[in-house]
C-alpha positions as CSV (number, residue, x, y, z in Angstrom):
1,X,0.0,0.0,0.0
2,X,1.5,3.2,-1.1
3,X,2.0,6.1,1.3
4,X,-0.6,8.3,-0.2
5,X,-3.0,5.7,-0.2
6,X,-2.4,4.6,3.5
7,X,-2.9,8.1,4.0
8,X,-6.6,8.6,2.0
9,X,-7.9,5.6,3.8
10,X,-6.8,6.6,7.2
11,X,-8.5,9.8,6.7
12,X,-11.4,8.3,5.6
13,X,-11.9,5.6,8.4
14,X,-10.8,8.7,10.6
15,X,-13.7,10.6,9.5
16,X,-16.2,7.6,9.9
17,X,-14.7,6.9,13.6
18,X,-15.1,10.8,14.1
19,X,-18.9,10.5,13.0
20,X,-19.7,7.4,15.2
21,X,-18.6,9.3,18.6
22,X,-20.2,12.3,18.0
23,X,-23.4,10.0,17.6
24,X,-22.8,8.2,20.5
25,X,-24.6,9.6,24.2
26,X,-23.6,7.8,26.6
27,X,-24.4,4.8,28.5
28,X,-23.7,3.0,32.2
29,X,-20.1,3.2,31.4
30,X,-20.4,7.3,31.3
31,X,-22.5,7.9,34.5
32,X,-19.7,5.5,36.2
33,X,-17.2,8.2,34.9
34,X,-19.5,10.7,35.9
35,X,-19.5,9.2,39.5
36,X,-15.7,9.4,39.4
37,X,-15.4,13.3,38.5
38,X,-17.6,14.0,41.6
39,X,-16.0,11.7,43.8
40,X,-12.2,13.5,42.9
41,X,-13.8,16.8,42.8
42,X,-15.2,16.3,46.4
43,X,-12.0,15.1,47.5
44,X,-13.5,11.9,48.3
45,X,-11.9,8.2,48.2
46,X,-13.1,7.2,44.6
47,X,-13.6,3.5,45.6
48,X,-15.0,3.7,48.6
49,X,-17.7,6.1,47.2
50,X,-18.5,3.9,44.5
51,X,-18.1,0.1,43.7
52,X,-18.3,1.6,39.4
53,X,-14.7,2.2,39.4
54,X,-12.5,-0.9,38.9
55,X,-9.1,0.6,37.7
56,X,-6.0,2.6,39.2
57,X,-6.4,5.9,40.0
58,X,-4.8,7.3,37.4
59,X,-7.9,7.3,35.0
60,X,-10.0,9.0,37.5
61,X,-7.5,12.0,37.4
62,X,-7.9,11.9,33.7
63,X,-12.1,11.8,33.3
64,X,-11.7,14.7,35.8
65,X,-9.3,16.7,33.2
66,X,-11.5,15.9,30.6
67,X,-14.9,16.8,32.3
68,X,-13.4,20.5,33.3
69,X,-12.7,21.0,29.8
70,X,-16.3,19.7,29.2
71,X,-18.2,20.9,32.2
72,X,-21.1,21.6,32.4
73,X,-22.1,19.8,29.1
74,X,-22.5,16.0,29.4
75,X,-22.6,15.7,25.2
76,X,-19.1,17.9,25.5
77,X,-17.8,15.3,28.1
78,X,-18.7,12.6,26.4
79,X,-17.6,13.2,22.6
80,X,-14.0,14.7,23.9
81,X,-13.8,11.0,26.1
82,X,-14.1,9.6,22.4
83,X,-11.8,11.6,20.5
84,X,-9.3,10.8,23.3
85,X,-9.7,6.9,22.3
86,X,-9.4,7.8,18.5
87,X,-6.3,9.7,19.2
88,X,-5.3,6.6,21.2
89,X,-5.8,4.1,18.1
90,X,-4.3,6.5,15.9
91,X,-1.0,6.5,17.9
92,X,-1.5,2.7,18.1
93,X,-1.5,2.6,14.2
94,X,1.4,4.4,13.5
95,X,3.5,2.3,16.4
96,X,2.0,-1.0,14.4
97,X,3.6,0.5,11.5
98,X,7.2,0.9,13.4
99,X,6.5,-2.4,14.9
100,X,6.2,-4.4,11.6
101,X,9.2,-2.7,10.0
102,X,11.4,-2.8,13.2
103,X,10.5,-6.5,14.2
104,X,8.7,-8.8,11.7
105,X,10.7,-6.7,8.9
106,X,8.0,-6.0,6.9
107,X,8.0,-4.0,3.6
108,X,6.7,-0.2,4.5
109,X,3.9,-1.4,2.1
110,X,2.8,-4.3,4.1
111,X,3.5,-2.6,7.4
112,X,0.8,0.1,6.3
113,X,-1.6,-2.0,5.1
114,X,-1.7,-4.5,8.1
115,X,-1.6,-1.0,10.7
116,X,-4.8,-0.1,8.5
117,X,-6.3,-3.3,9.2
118,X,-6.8,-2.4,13.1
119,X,-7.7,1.3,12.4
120,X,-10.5,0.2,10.5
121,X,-11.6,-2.9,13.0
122,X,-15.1,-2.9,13.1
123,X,-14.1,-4.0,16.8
124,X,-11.4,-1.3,17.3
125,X,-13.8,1.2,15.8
126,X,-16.9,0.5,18.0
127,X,-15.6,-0.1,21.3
128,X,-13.6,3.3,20.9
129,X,-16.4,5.1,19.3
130,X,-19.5,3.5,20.2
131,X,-19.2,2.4,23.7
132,X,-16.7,4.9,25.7
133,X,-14.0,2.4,26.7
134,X,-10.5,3.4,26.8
135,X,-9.1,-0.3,26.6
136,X,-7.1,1.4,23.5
137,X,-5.0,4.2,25.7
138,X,-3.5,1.0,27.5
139,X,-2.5,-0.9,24.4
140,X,-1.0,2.2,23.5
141,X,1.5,2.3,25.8
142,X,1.6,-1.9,25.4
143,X,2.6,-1.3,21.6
144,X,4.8,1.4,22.8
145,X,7.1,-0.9,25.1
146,X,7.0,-3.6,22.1
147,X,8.4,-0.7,20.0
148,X,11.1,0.3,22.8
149,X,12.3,-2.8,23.3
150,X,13.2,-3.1,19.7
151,X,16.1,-0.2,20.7
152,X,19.6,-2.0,20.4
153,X,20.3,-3.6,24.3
154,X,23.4,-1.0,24.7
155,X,20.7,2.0,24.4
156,X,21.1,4.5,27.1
157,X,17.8,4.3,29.4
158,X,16.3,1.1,27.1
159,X,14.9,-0.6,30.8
160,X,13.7,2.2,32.5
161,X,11.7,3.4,29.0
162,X,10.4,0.0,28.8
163,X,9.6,-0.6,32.3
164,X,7.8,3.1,32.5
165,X,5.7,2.4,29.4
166,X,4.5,-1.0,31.0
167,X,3.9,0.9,34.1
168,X,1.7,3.5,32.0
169,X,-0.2,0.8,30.3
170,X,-1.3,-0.9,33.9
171,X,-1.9,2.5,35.6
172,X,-4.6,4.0,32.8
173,X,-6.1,0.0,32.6
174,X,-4.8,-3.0,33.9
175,X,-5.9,-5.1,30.8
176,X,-2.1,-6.4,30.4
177,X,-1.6,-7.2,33.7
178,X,0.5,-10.3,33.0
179,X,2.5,-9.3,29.7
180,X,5.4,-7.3,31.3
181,X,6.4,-11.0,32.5
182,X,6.5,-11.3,28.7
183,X,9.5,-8.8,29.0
184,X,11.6,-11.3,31.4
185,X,14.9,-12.4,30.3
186,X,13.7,-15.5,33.3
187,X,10.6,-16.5,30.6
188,X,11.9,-15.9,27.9
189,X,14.6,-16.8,25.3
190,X,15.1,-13.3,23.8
191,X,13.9,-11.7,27.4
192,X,14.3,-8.1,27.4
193,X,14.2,-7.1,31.0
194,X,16.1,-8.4,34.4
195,X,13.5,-10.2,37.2
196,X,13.7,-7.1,39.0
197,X,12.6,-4.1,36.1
198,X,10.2,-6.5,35.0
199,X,8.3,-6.3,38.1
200,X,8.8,-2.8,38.7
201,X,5.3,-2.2,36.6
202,X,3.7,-4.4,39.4
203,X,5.3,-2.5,42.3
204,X,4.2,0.9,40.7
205,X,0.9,-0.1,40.4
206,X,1.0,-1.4,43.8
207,X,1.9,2.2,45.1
208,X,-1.1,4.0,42.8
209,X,-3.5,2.0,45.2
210,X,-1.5,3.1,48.4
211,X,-3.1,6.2,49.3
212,X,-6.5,4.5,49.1
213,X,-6.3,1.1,50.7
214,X,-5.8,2.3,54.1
215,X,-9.9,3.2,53.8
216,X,-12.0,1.3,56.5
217,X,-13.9,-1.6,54.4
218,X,-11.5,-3.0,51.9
219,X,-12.8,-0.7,48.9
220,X,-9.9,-1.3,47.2
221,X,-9.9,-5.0,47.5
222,X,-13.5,-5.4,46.7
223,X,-13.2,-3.2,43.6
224,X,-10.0,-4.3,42.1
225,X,-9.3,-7.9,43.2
226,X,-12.5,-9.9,43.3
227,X,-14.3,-7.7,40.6
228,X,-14.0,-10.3,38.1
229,X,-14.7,-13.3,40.5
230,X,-18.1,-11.6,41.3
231,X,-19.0,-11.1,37.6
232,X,-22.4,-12.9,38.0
233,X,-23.9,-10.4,40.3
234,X,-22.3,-7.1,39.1
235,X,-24.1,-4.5,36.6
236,X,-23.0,-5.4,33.1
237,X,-20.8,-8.2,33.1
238,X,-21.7,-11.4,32.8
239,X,-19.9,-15.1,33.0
240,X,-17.1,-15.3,30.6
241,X,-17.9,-17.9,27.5
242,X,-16.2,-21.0,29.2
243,X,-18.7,-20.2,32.5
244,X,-21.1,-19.9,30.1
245,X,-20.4,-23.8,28.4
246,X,-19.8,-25.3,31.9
247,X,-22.7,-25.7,34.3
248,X,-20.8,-25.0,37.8
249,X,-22.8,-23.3,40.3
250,X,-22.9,-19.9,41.5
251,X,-21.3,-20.1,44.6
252,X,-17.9,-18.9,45.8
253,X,-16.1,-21.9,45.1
254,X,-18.0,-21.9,41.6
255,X,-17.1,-18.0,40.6
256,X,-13.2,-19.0,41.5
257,X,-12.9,-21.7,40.0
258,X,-12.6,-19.8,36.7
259,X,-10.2,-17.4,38.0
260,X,-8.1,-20.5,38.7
261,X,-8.0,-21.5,35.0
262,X,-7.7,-17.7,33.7
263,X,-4.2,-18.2,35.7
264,X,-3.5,-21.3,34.5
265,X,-4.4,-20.4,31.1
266,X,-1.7,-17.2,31.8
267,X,0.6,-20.1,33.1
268,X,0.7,-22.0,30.0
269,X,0.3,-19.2,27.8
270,X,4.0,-17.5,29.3
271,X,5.2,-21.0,28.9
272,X,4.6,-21.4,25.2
273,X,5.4,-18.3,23.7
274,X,9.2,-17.9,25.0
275,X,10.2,-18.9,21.2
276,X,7.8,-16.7,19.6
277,X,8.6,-13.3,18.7
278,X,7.4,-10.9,21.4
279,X,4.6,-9.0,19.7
280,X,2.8,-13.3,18.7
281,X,3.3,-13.8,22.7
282,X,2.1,-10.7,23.3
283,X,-1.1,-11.5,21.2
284,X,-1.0,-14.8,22.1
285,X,-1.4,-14.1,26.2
286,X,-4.6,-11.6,25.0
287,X,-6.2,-14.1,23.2
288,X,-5.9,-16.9,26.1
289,X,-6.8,-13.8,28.7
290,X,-10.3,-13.3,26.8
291,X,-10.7,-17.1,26.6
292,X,-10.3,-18.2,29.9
293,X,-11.4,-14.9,31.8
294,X,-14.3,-15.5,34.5
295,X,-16.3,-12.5,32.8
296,X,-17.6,-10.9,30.0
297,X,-17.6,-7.7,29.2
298,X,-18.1,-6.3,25.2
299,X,-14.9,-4.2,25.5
300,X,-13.1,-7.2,25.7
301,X,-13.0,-8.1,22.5
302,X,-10.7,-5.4,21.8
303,X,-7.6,-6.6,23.4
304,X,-6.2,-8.4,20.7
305,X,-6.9,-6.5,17.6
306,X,-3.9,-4.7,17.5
307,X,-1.3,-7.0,17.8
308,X,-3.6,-9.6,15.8
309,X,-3.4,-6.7,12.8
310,X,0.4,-8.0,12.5
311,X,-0.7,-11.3,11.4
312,X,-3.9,-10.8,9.9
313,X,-5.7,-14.6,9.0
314,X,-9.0,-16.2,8.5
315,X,-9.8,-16.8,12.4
316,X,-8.5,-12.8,12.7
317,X,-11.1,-12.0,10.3
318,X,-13.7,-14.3,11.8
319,X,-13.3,-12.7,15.2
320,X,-13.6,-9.2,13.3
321,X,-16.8,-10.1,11.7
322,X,-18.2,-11.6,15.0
323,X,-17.4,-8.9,17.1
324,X,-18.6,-6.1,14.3
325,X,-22.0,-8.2,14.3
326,X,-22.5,-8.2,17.8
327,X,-22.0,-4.9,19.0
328,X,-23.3,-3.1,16.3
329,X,-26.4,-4.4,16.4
330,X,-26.3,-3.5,20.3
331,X,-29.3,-1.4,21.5
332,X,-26.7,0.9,23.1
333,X,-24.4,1.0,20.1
334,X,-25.5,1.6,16.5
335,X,-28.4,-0.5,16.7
336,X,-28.2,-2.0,13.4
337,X,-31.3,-4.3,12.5
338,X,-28.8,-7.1,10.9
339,X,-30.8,-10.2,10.1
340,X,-28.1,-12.3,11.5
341,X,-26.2,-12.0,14.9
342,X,-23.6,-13.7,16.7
343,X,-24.7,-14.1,20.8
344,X,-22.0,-13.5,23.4
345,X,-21.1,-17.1,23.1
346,X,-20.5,-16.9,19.7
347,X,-18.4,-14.2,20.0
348,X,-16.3,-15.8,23.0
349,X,-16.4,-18.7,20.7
350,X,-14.4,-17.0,17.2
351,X,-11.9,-15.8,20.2
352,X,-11.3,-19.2,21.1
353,X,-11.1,-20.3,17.3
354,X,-8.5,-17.6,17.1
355,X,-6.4,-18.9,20.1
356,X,-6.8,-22.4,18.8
357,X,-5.7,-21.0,15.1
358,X,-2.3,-18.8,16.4
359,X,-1.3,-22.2,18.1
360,X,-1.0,-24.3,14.8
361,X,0.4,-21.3,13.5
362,X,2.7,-21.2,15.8
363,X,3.8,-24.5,16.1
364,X,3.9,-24.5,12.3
365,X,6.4,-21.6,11.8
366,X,8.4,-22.8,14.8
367,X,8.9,-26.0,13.3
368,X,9.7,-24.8,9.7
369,X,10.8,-21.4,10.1
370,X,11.7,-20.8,6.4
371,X,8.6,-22.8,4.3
372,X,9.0,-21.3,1.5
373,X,12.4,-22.7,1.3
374,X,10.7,-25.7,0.9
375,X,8.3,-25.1,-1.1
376,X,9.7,-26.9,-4.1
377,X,12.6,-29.6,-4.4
378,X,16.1,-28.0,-5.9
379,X,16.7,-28.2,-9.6
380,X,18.8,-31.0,-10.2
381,X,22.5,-29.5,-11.1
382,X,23.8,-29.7,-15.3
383,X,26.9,-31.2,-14.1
């Protein structure tokens, strides 16, 4: 794809994204924000005077930037929150571009058009546009780190640019909470990072909670820790798929059982990929996250587009169309009256297809990392 090219379709999906969010008016997500600004603004502990707010701290401070700029109009508030997530996936375009040249060596050609592919995600584009999540600003500074730690080793300041990019991305949303381990020279054969700056992320986002877990009632616990494990009882989320396909009951024991096998999912997942370059284990630890996760949530989905746009293949596209289907058709999303419409399962399920798909591929490419050296059998010589 040529340069101006790139450049005409970019500004044409940026137009449509543009177009979406000023459409969009909210939903449960917004009020939740909403909730936030007053809670910062009164100076009181955001999580113990709400149980809507299930990230670090550092989000709060930004919704509150954001509404200031807004206040007092909610429609101000809540288009500005959207161009702040297409300015995210605009960023996370052009890194994909840097990211394909610097590490899978791609042609600037096929770097552009795979970086186009997530711009113009129906996924990417409707959880950013159409639903007022900010998944995106965190895989922005995911992609970032990727990018950084393509730097030659004997860069001055490579670790602590890494390390304070990771840190970033778990700070504004904790959706990547296991792949700085992906970093670790410990897990991995081409590890990037000593034991100790790749758990510095951890330890920083340990210290964003400090000033608020001292409160009397364990709001910070019950927000941030056991959110997921109580997804059957709280507001929008649901079970995750595999809940959903396995009749266990509700109770305790039930809920964490699933959390169990989300970490033993992660387990095998770090396991598995120490071969594979870092952005496939990067993708590879989303894709077994959304699989194996105790709850569901639409925004979800997102996680692995981006990285996924670097090896774009029929599950990728499958999981695209699914996800597209589903939420567009949403009451509180476009509300498209499509004849045909993939459930929550179904979507869980062309995730799972996808994890399933990238492990054959894997395997394949590990196996025979040159194929097309093998493609056909050497000329016999004229000698």
């Amino acid at each position: 794809m040529t340069k101006s090219r790139f450049l005409l379709l970019f500004a044409l999906v940026l137009a449509l994204r543009v177009g979406i969010a000023a459409r969009f008016r909210g939903n449960f997500d917004t009020q939740s924000f909403l909730i936030v600004v007053q809670a910062v603004e009164s100076g009181r502990n955001v999580y113990a005077a709400t149980d809507r707010y299930n990230y670090s701290p550092l989000w709060s401070y930004v919704v509150t930037g954001v509404w200031r700029l807004a206040s007092p109009n909610v429609g101000v508030f809540v288009l500005l929150l959207g161009l702040l997530q297409i300015g995210a996936d605009a960023g996370s375009t052009a890194l994909l571009i840097r990211i394909g040249r610097r590490r899978l060596a791609l042609s600037p050609e096929e770097a552009r058009r795979r970086s186009l592919l997530f711009f113009s995600n129906p996924v990417s584009v409707l959880i950013s546009c159409a639903h007022g999540q900010f998944d995106g600003l965190a895989i922005l500074f995911l992609l970032a780190a990727i990018l950084a730690a393509t730097l030659p080793k004997k860069t001055r300041g490579r670790a602590p640019r890494i390390v304070a990019l990771l840190s970033l991305s778990l700070l504004v949303k904790h959706v990547a909470l296991f792949h700085p381990l992906l970093f670790s020279r410990r897990l991995r054969k081409d590890g990037i990072l000593s034991d100790g700056w790749a758990l510095t992320p951890y330890a920083v986002l340990a210290a964003a909670f400090l000033p608020f877990a001292a409160a009397e009632g364990g709001f910070v616990a019950k927000n941030i820790l056991v959110y997921g494990a109580r997804a059957s009882q709280t507001y929008l989320q649901k079970p995750g798929g595999l809940a959903s396909l396995v009749d266990v009951d509700a109770s305790r024991l039930g809920r964490w059982t699933f959390s169990i096998a989300l970490l033993l999912a992660v387990a095998w997942a770090l396991r598995k990929t120490r071969s594979l370059e870092l952005p496939r284990a990067c993708l590879v630890l989303f894709l077994a996250q959304l699989t194996f996760a105790p709850a569901y949530a639409v925004q979800y989905l997102v996680w692995p587009v981006a990285l996924g746009s670097l090896y774009p293949s029929t599950a990728y596209g499958l999981f695209a169309l699914a996800g597209g289907l589903y939420h567009s058709a949403a009451p509180e999303s476009l509300d498209l009256p499509w004849g045909i419409r993939p459930t929550e399962l179904g979507t869980w399920a062309a995730g799972a297809l996808w994890l399933g798909a990238e492990i054959v591929r894997a395997r394949r490419e590990l196996s025979d990392p040159d194929p097309a050296s093998r493609a056909a059998p050497a000329r016999p010589s004229s000698a």
